[in-house]
N, C-alpha and C positions, 0 to 999 in steps of 0.2 A: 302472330304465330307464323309459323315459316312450315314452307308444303314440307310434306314427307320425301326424303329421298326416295326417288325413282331408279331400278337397276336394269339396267338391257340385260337379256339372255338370249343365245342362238333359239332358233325354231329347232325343235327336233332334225326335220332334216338338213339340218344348215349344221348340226354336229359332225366336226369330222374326227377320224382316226387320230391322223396325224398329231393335231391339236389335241385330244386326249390323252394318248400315251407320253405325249410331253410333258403335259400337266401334271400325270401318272408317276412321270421316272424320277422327280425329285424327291429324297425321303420324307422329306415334313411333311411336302402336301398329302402324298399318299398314306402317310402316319394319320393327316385332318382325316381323308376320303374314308379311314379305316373307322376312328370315331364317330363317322356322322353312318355309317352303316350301321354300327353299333348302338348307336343311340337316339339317330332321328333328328330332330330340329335342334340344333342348340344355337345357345350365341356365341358370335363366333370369335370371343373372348377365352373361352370355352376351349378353341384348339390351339390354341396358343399363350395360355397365361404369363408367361414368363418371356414373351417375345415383344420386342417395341412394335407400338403399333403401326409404323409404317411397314415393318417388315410381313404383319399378318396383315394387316393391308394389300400387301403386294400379292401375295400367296393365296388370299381366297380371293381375288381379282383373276389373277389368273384361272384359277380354280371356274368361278363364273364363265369370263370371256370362251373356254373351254368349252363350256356346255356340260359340266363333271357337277356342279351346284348349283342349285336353286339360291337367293338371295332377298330379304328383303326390311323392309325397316319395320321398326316398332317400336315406337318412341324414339328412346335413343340407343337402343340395339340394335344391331345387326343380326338378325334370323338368315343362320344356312342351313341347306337340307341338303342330302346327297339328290340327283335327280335318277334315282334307282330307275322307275319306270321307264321314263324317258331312254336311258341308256341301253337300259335290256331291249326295248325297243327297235333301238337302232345298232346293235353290237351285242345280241345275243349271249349270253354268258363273259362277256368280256370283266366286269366287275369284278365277280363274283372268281372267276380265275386268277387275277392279279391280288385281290384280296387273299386268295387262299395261296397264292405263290409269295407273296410278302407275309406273311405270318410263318408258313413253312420255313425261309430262308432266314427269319431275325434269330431263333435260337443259334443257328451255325455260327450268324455273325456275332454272336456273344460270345461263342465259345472260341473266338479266332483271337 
């Protein structure tokens, strides 16, 4: 039997801005970030059914290395969480504004 995959995540204070709002500015990811606020732990098949797995690969890796998800194994899923606490933490309302400013702007973009 073969160990569990092990995943790095930044320390809380080793989160930075930079690196989140990059993670942030892509639509998918922020589409994932939007789902896992909404729903909690899923697998993370889950934010991307219809995407090759290298590419949600890539997308909640980044997501991770960011310090924006929590990651972990379980059998042969991959468990993500938003890391909400962690974030409010260190970026005070920041979430919870991009979340509410990306939900606000998708109706315009539908209507364009």
């Amino acid at each position: 039997m073969s160990p569990s995959r092990v995943y790095e995540h930044p320390e809380v204070d080793e989160i930075a801005i930079p690196r989140v709002l990059f993670a942030l500015s892509e639509p998918l990811r922020l589409s994932m970030v939007r789902v896992l606020a909404e729903r909690g732990e899923v697998d993370s098949v889950e934010l991307g059914p219809d995407l090759p797995r290298s590419t949600l690969t890539h997308h909640t890796g980044l997501l991770r290395e960011s310090g924006v998800v929590f990651v972990r194994a379980e059998g042969r899923k991959c468990m993500i969480r938003l890391r909400q606490d962690d974030l409010e933490t260190r970026f005070p309302g920041l979430i919870g504004t991009v979340l509410n400013g990306y939900q606000e702007a998708a109706p315009a973009e539908e209507d364009a």
